[in-house]
N, C-alpha and C positions, 0 to 999 in steps of 0.2 A: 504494500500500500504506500500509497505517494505522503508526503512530510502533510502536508494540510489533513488529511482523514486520521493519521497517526496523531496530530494538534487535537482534534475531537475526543479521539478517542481517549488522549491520554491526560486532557487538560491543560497541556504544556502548552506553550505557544511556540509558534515556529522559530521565533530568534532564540528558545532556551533551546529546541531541538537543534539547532545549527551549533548552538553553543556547548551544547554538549558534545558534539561532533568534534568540535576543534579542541577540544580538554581531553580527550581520549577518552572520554565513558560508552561512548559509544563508537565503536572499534570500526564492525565489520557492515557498516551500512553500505548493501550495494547500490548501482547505479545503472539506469535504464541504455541504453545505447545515445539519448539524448542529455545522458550526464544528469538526469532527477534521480531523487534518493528515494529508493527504492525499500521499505521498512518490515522486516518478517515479523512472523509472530513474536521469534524467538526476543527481538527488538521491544514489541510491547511489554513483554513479561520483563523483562532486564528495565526497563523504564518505570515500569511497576515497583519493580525493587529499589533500584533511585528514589524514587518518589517516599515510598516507608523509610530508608534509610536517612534522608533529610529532615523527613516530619518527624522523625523519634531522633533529633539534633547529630548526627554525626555531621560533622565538619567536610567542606566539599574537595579537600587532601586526603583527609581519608577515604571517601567515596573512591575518590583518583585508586588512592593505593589497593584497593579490595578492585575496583575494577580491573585497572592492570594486575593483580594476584588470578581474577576471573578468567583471564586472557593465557595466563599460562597453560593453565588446565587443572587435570588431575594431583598434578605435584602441589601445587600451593591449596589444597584443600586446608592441609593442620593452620598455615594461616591463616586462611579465609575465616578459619573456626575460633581461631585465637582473638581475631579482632572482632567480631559479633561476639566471643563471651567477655572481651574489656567491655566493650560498644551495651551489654546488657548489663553488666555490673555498675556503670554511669547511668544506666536509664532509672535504674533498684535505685541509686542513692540521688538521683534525680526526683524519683518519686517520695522519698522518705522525706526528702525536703521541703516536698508541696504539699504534704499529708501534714507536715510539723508545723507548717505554715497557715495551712487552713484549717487546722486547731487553734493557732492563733485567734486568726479572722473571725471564726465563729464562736469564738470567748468573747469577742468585742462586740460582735451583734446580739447575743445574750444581756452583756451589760446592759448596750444599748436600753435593749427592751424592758428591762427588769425596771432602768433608768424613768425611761419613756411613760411606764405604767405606774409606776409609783406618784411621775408628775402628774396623771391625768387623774386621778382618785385620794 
């Protein structure tokens, strides 16, 4: 499928799809005999995993570095594996932080309220 239906499909826009082209994340886009990028499945599903690996904060060096680890093959799997269990250990203590914090938040909105209903009675 051509860059614009692969942009629908996959939410991107055509300048991050190009962009991602020129950063090496996307490797092996072929190309039609009139030189358009030409996008496989295999391409949606890899875009896909881009897409989770950004939203759950990995940094877009390391995407680089698990992509090119992707490109090797078989052999960099134990890395592949090594940076998704740091890349999960950060997201655990990402979350611990937002859970510690929105215990916070919702002590203050308690006050608040306890505040609030005491003024009104």
């Amino acid at each position: 499928m051509y860059i614009s239906e692969v942009s629908k499909q996959s939410g991107l826009s055509i300048h991050t799809l190009r962009y991602y082209e020129k950063e090496g994340l996307l490797t092996e886009v072929s190309r039609d005999v009139s030189g358009r990028r030409v996008y496989s499945n295999n391409d949606l599903i890899w875009l896909s995993w881009i897409q989770r690996l950004k939203t759950t904060g990995m940094k877009l060096d390391d995407i680089k570095q698990f992509s090119a680890l992707r490109k090797i093959g078989d052999s960099s799997i134990s890395d592949r594996k090594d940076m998704l269990i740091h890349h999960a250990q950060k997201l655990k203590a990402d979350i611990q932080r937002l859970e510690d914090e929105l215990e916070v938040v919702e002590y203050k909105v308690s006050a608040y309220a306890e505040k609030e209903h005491s003024l009104l009675t």
